[in-house]
C-alpha positions as CSV (number, residue, x, y, z in Angstrom):
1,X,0.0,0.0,0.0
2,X,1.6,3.5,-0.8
3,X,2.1,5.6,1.8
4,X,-0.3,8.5,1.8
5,X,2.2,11.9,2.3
6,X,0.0,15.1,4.1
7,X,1.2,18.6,3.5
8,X,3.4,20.0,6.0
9,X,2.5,21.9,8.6
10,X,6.5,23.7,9.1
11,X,6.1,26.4,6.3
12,X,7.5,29.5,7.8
13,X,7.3,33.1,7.4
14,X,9.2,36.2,7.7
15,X,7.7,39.2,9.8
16,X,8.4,42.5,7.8
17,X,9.2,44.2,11.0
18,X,11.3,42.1,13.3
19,X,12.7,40.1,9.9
20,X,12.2,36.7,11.8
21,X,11.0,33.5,10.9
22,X,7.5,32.3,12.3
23,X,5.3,29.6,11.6
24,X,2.1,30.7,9.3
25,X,-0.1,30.0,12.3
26,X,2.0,32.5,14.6
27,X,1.8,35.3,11.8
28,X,-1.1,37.5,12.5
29,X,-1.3,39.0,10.1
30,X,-0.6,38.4,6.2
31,X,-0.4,40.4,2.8
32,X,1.8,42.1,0.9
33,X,3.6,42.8,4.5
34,X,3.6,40.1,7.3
35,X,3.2,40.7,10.8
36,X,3.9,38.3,13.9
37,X,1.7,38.5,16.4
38,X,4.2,41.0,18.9
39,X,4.8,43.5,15.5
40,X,1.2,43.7,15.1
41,X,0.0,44.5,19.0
42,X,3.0,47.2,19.1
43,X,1.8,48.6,15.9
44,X,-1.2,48.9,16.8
45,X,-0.3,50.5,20.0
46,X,2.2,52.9,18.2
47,X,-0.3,54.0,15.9
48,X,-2.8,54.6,18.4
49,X,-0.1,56.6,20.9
50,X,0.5,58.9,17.5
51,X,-3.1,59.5,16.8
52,X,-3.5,60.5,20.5
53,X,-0.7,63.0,20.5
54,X,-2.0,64.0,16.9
55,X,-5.6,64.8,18.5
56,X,-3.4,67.0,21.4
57,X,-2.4,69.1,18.7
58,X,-5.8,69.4,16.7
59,X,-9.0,68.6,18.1
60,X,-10.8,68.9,14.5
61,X,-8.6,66.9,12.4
62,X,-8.1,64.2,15.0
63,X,-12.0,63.1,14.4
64,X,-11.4,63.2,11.0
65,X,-8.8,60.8,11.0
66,X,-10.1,58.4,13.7
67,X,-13.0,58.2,11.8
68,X,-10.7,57.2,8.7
69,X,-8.7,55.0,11.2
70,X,-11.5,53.1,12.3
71,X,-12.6,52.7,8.3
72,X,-9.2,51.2,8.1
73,X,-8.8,49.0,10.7
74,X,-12.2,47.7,10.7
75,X,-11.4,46.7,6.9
76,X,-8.0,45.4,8.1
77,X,-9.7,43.6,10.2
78,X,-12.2,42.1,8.2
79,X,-9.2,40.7,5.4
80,X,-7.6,39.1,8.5
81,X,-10.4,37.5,9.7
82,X,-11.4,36.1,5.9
83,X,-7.5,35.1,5.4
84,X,-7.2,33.1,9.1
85,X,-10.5,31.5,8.1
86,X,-9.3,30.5,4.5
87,X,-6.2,28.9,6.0
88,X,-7.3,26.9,8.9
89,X,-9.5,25.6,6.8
90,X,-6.9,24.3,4.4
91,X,-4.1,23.2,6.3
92,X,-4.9,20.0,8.0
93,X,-3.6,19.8,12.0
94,X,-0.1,17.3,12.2
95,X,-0.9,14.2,13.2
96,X,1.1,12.5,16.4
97,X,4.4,10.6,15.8
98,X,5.3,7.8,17.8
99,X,8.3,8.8,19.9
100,X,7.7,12.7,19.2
101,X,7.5,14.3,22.6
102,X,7.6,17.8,21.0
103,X,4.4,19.7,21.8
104,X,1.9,20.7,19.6
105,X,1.9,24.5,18.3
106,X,-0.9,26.8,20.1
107,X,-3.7,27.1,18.1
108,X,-4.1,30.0,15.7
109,X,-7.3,30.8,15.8
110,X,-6.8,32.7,19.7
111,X,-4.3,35.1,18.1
112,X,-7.1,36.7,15.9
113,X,-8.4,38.8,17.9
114,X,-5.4,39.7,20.0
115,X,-3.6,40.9,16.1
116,X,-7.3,43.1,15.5
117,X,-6.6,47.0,16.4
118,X,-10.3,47.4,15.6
119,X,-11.5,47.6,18.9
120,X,-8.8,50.6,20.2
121,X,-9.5,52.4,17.1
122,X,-13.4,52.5,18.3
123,X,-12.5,54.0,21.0
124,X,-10.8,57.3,19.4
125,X,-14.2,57.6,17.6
126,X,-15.6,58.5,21.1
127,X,-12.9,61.5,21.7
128,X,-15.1,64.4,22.9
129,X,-16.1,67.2,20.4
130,X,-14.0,70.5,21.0
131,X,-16.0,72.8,23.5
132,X,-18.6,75.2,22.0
133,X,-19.1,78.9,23.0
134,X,-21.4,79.5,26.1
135,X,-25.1,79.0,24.8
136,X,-27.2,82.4,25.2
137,X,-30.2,83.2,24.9
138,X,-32.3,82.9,21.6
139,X,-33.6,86.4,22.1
140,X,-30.9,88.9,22.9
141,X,-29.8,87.2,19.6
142,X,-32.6,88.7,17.3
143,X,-34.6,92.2,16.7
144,X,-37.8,92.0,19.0
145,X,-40.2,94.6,17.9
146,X,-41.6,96.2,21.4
147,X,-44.3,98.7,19.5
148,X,-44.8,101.8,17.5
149,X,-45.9,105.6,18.2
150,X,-46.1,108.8,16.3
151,X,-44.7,111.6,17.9
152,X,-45.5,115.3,16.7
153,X,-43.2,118.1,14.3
154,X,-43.7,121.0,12.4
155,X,-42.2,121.6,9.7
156,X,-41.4,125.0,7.3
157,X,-41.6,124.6,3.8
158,X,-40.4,127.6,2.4
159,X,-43.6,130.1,3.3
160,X,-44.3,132.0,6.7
161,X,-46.4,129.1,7.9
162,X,-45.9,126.2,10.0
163,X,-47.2,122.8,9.0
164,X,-47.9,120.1,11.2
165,X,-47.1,116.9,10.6
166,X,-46.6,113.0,12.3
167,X,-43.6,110.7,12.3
168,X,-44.0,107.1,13.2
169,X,-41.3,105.9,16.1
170,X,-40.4,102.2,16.4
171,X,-39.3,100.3,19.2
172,X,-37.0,97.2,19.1
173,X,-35.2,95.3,21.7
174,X,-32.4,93.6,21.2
175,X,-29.1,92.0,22.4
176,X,-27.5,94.0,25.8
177,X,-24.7,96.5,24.9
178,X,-22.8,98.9,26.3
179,X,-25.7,101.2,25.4
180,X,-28.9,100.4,27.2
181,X,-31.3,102.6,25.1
182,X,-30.1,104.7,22.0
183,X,-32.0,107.2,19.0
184,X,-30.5,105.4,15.7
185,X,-31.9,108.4,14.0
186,X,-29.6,111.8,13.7
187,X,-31.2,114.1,15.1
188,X,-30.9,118.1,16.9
189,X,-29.0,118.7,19.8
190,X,-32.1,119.5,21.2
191,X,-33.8,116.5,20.6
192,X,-30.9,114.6,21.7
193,X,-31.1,116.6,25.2
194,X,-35.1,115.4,25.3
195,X,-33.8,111.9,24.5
196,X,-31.1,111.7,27.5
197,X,-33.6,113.4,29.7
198,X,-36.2,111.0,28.9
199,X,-33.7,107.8,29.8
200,X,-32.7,109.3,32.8
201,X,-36.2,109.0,34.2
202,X,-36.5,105.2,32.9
203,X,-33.1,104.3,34.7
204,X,-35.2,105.8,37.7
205,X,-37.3,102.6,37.5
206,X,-36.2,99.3,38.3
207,X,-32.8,98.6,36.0
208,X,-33.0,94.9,36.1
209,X,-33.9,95.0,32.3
210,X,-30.9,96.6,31.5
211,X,-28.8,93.3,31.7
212,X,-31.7,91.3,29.4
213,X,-31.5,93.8,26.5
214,X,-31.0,96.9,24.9
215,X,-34.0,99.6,23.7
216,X,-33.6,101.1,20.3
217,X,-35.8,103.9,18.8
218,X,-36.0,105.0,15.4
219,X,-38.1,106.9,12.8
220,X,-39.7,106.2,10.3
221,X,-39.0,109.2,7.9
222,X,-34.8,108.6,8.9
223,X,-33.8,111.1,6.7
224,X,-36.3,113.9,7.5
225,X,-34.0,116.9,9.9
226,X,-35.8,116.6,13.4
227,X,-35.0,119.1,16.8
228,X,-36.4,120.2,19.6
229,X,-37.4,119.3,23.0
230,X,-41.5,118.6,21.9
231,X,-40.5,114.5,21.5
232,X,-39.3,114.0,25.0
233,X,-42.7,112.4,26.1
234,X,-43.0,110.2,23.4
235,X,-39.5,108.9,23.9
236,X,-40.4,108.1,27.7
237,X,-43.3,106.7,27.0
238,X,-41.6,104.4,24.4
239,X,-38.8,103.4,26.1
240,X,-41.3,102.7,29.5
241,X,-43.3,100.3,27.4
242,X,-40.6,98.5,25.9
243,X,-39.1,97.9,29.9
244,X,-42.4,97.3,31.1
245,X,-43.5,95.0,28.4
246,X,-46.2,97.2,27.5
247,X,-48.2,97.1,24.2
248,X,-48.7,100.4,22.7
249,X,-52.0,101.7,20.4
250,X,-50.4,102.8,16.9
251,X,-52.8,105.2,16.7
252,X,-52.0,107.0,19.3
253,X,-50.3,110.4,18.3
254,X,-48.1,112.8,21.8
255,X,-46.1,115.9,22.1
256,X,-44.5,116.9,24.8
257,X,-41.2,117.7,26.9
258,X,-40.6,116.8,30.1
259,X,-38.3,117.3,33.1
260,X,-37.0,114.6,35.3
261,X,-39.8,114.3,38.1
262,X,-42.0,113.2,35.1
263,X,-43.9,116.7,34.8
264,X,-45.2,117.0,31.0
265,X,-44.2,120.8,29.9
266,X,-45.7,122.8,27.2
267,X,-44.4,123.4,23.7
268,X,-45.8,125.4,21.1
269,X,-47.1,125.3,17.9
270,X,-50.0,123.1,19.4
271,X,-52.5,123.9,16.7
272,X,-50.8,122.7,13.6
273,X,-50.0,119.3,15.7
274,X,-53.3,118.9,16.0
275,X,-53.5,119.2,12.2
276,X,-50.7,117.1,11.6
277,X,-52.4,114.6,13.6
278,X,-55.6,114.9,12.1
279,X,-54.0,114.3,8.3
280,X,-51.9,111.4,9.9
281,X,-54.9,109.0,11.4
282,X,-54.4,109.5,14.4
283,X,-57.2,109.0,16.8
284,X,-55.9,110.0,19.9
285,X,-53.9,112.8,20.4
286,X,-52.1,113.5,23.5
287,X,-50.9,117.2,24.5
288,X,-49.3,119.0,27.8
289,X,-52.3,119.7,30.4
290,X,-50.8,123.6,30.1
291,X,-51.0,124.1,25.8
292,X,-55.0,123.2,26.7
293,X,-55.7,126.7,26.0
294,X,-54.2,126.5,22.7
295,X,-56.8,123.9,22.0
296,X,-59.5,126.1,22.5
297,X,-57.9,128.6,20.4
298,X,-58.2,126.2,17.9
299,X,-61.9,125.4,18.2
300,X,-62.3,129.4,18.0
301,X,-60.5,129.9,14.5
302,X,-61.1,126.5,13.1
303,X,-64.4,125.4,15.0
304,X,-65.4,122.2,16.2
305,X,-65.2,120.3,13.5
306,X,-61.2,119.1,14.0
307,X,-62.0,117.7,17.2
308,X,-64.6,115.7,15.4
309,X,-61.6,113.7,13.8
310,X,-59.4,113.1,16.7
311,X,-60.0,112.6,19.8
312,X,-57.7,115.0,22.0
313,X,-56.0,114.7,26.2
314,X,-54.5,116.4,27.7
315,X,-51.9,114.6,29.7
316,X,-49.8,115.8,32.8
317,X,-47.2,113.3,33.6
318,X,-45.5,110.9,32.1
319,X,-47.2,107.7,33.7
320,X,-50.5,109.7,32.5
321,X,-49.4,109.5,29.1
322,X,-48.5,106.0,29.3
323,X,-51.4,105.0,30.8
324,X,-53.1,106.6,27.6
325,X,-51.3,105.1,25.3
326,X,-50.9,101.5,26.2
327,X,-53.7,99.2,24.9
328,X,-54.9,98.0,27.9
329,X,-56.1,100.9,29.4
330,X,-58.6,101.7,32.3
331,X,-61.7,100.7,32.0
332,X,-63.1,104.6,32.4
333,X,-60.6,105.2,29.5
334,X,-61.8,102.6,27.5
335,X,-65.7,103.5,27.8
336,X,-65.2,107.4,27.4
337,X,-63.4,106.2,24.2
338,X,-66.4,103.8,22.6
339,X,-68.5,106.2,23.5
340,X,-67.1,109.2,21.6
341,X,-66.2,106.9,18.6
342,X,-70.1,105.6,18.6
343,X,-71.5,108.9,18.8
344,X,-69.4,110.2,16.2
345,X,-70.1,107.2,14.5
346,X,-73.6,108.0,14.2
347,X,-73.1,111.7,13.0
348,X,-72.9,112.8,9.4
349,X,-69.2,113.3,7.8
350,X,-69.3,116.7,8.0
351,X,-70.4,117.8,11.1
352,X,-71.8,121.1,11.4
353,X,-72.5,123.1,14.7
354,X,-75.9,122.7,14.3
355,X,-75.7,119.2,16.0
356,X,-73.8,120.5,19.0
357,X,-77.4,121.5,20.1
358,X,-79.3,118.6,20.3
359,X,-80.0,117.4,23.9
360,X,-78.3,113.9,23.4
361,X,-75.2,114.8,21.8
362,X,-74.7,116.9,24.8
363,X,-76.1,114.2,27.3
364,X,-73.3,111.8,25.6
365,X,-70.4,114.1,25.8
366,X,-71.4,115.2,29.3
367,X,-71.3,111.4,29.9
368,X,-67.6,111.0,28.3
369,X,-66.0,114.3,30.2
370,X,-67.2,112.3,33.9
371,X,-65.4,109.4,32.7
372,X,-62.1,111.2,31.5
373,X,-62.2,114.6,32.8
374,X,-58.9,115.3,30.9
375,X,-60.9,114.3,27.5
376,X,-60.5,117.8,25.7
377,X,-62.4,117.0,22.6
378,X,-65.5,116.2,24.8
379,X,-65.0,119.2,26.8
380,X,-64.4,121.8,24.9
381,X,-67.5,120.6,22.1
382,X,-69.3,120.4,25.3
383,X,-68.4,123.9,26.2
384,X,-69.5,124.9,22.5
385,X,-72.6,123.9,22.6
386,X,-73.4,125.8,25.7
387,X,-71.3,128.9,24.5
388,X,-68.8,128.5,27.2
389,X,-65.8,128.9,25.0
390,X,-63.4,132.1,25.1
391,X,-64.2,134.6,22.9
392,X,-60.9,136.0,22.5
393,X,-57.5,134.3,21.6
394,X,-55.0,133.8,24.5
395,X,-52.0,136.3,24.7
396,X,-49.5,133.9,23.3
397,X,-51.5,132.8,20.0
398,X,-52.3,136.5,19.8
399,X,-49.2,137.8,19.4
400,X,-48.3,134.5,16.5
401,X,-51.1,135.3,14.5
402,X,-49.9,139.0,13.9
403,X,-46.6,138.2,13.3
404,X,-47.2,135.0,11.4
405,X,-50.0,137.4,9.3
406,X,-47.1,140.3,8.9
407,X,-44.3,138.1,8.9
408,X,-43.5,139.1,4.9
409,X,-43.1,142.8,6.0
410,X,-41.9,142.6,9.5
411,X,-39.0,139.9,9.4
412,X,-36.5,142.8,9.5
413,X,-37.7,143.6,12.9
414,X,-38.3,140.7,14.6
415,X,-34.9,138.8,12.8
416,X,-32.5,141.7,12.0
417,X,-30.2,139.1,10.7
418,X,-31.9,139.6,7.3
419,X,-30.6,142.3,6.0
420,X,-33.4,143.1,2.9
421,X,-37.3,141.9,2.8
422,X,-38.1,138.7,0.6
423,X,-40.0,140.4,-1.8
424,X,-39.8,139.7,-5.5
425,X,-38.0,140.5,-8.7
426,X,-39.1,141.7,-11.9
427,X,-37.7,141.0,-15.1
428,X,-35.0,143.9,-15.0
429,X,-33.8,142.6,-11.6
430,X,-35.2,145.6,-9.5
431,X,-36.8,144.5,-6.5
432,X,-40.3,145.0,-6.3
433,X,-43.2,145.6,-3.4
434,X,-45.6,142.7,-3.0
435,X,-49.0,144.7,-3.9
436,X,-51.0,141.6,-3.1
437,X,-49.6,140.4,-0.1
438,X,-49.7,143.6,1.0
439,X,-53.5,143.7,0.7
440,X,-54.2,140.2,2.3
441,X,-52.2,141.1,4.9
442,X,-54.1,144.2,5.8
443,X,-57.3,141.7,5.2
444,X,-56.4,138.8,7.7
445,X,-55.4,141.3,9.8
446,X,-58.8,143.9,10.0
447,X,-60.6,139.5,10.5
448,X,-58.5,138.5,13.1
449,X,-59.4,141.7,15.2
450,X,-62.7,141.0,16.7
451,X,-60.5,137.7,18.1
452,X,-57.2,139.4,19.5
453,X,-56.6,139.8,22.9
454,X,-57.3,143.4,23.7
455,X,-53.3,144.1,24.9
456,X,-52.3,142.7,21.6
457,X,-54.3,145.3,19.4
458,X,-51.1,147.7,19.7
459,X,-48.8,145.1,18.1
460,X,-51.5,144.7,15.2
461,X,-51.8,148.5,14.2
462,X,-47.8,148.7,14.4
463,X,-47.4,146.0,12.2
464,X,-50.0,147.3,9.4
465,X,-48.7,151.4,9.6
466,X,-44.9,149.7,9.2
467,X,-46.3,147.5,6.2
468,X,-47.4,150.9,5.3
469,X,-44.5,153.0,5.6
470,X,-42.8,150.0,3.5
471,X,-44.9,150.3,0.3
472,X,-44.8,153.8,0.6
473,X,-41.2,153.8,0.9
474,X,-41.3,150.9,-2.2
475,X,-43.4,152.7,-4.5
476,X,-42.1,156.2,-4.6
477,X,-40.9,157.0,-8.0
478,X,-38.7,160.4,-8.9
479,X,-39.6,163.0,-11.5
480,X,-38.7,162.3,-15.4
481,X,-35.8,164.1,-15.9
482,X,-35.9,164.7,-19.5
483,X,-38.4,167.0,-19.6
484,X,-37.2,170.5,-19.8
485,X,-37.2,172.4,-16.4
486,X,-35.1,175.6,-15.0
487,X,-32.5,175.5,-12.6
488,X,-35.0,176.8,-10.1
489,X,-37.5,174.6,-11.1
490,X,-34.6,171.5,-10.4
491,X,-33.8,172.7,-7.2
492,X,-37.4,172.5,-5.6
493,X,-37.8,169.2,-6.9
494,X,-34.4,168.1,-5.4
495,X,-35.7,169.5,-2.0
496,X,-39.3,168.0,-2.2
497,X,-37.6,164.5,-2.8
498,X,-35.1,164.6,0.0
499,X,-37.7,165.7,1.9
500,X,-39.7,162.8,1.3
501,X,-37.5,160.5,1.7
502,X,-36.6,161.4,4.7
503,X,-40.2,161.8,5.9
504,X,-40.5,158.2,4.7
505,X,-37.4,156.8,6.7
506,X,-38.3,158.5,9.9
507,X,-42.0,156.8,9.3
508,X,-40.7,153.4,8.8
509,X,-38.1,154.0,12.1
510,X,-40.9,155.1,14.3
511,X,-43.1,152.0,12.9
512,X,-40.3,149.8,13.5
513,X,-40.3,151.5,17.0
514,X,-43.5,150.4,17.7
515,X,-43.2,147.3,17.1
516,X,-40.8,146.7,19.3
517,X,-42.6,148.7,21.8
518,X,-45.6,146.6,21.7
519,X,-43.5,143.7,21.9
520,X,-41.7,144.2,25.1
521,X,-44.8,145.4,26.8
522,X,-46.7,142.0,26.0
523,X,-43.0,140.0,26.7
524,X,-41.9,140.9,30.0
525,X,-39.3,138.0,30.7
526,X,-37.8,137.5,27.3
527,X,-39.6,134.3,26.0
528,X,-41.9,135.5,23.9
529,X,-39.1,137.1,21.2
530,X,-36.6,134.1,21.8
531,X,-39.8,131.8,20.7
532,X,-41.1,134.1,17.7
533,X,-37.2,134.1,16.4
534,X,-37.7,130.7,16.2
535,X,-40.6,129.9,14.9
């Protein structure tokens, strides 16, 4: 029988790192490079000690590349595994010799997972991630919109008149700065002064807000020049509701300035507010408690019919104002306001004084003043219809109509800083006197008399004999001097026109006199010139 030969089990390899022979079952790992089982533990730990002082260096690239590791290994891996498998299951174990005391090689198959570095690679996969930024708050990292409120101007648009006019304000809060409340808009140093005045009596309150966010106000017309002290209120007011959490009416129109106990002060041009609120939609309009009188002026040289269209407070303080404003007012606030909207609602559009007369209308607005005593629009119709009203202008709105009126003829007194009248020029450049203006001047003037107050009549007649002395002055044309005339008869014309125009000069000096005069006798402390300058 011939002997049956088995494949031998002594085939060697050599380990491409410690360049030693080892028996195929000792090699751990096989390839194009062999690995015992000691090379392939330390080079797995070697690799693993470099990836770790890698990740030291870079936190970012280190998960990259464990991630990439791990790919490798775990494929590594999975080829060693299929390789051990393929050869243990083709090499047959050596079969016992009689007389061979040698032992028997370990088996292979309990090296396996010793020569795997898949299991230390796993665990750089769970490196932590490197540390994020302290989390804040989603809100201080957006633009919160806190409300919206017009505030009052007037405006000059190249005549002697004023005209009124609203500006919408917004309120945002956002992410705490160094700034707790700032006016994005450019505005006057006058305005400004309102604005820092107004935050002064907020940081009064409690300041906690201050470290949850920042207030900013802005207009809505950015670009339009703004000044004066008249938007101090409103700024409170806004910059109180945004702290306070407050939601404000939109409709809601105020003027105002205010010192730093909270007392609302007067400002002036009231009447062409009232306008300006009227043409912007407004229906409530809030005013100082001390310009009411400037209200009723209105109603006596525009009649009741504006404060048809708005409905008009006066306000005292700040908290007042706010208390006006906000949404969620009183509940006598909120009835004396349905009730003047109904009854106007159930009046004509045009409302003539006629209705002011009839028994309910004056039952209703009786009703509205003893639920808001400081409703002026209900008050003063109320006073109407009884013929309660003033029938005279006060001093102040007096003296502003006659020099609004005159204002074309008697800028050089009141503003000597320009040096010639605004009148007009003909075609040969010659200045010439305003004929018509000077006629509507005298016009308005004679109309507005039955309504001056009685100290102010002076300053009226000085205005129209200056006017006067102006045209006269204007109009004066010499003698043609081509037609033929003695020496004699040159000489008295010489002396009759020096004369005259000298006559004329003293005339408009002791007009101009007058004015001033009348002026300082009605202005006593200075204000009323300083405000008439500026207006």
């Amino acid at each position: 029988m011939p002997e049956i030969v088995l494949p031998s089990t002594e085939s060697t390899l050599h380990c491409d790192l410690c360049h030693q022979s080892y028996p195929i079952a000792q090699i751990a790992l096989r390839g194009r490079m062999n690995f015992c089982q000691t090379c392939a533990s330390a080079r797995s730990t070697d690799c693993l000690e470099r990836l770790q002082g890698f990740e030291k260096r870079s936190r970012w690239p280190s998960v990259v590349l464990a991630v990439a590791c791990s790919a490798v290994g775990a494929a590594a891996a999975l080829i060693a595994v299929f390789a051990l498998s393929s050869h243990n299951s083709s090499v047959l174990p050596k079969p016992a010799i009689a007389g061979d005391n040698r032992p028997a090689p370990p088996p292979p198959a309990a090296s396996v997972p010793v020569a795997s570095p898949a299991p230390k690679i796993a665990e750089a996969k769970e490196t932590p991630a490197p540390s994020k930024a302290p989390s804040v708050d989603p809100r201080h990292r957006i633009v919160e919109d806190a409300g919206q409120i017009h505030l009052l101007f007037v405006t000059r648009h190249g005549t002697d008149a004023a005209m009124g006019l609203t500006s919408l304000l917004f309120i945002t809060r956002e992410a705490p700065t160094g700034n707790s409340a700032r006016l994005t808009t450019d505005v006057g140093s006058q305005m400004e002064t309102s604005f820092e005045e107004g935050l002064r009596y907020v940081r009064k309150q409690p300041r906690d807000w201050e470290d949850q966010f920042s207030i900013r106000l802005s207009f809505e017309d950015k670009f339009t020049a703004k000044d004066g002290g008249s938007a101090g209120t409103g700024f409170t007011v806004a910059m109180l509701a945004a702290t306070q959490n407050i939601e404000l009416d939109s409709e809601v129109a105020i003027t105002g300035d205010l010192t730093i106990d909270g007392t609302v002060q007067p400002v002036g041009a009231i009447t062409e507010k009232l306008h300006g609120a009227i043409d912007g939609k407004c229906h409530i309009t809030l005013i100082p408690e001390r310009n009411s009188r400037d209200a009723e002026d209105m109603a006596l040289l525009d009649g009741p019919s504006p404060f048809w269209q708005t409905q008009v407070f006066s306000i005292g303080t700040v908290e007042q104002a706010l208390g006006l404003a906000r949404k969620d007012r009183a509940e006598n606030l909120k009835k004396a306001i349905a009730k003047f909207s109904a009854l106007r609602a159930r009046l004509p559009a045009v409302v003539t004084p006629n209705y002011l007369q009839s028994p309910i209308v004056q039952k209703e607005l009786q009703e509205i003043v003893e639920l808001a005593p400081n409703h002026l629009s209900a008050s003063i119709l109320l006073r109407d219809s009884q013929n309660e009203l003033p029938h005279e202008l006060s001093l102040n709105k007096s003296v502003e109509k006659i020099i609004t009126t005159s204002y074309l003829f008697v800028s050089e007194v009141i503003n000597p800083q320009e040096s010639k009248p605004r009148y007009a020029e003909n075609d040969n450049g010659i200045a010439a006197f305003p004929e018509r203006e000077f006629f509507q001047c005298v016009a308005a003037l004679q109309r507005l008399t039955p309504m001056l107050d009685r100290r102010a009549v002076e300053l009226k007649d000085a205005c129209v004999t200056y006017a006067g002395a102006l045209r006269s002055s204007w109009n004066y044309k010499p003698p043609e001097s081509n037609v033929y005339r003695t020496q004699r008869q040159f000489a008295d014309i010489t002396r009759r026109e020096q004369s005259f125009i000298q006559q004329n000069r003293t005339d408009v000096d002791q007009a101009r006199t007058r004015i001033l005069l009348a002026l300082r006798k009605l202005d006593t402390d200075g204000s009323l010139i300083s405000e008439l300058k500026q207006k």
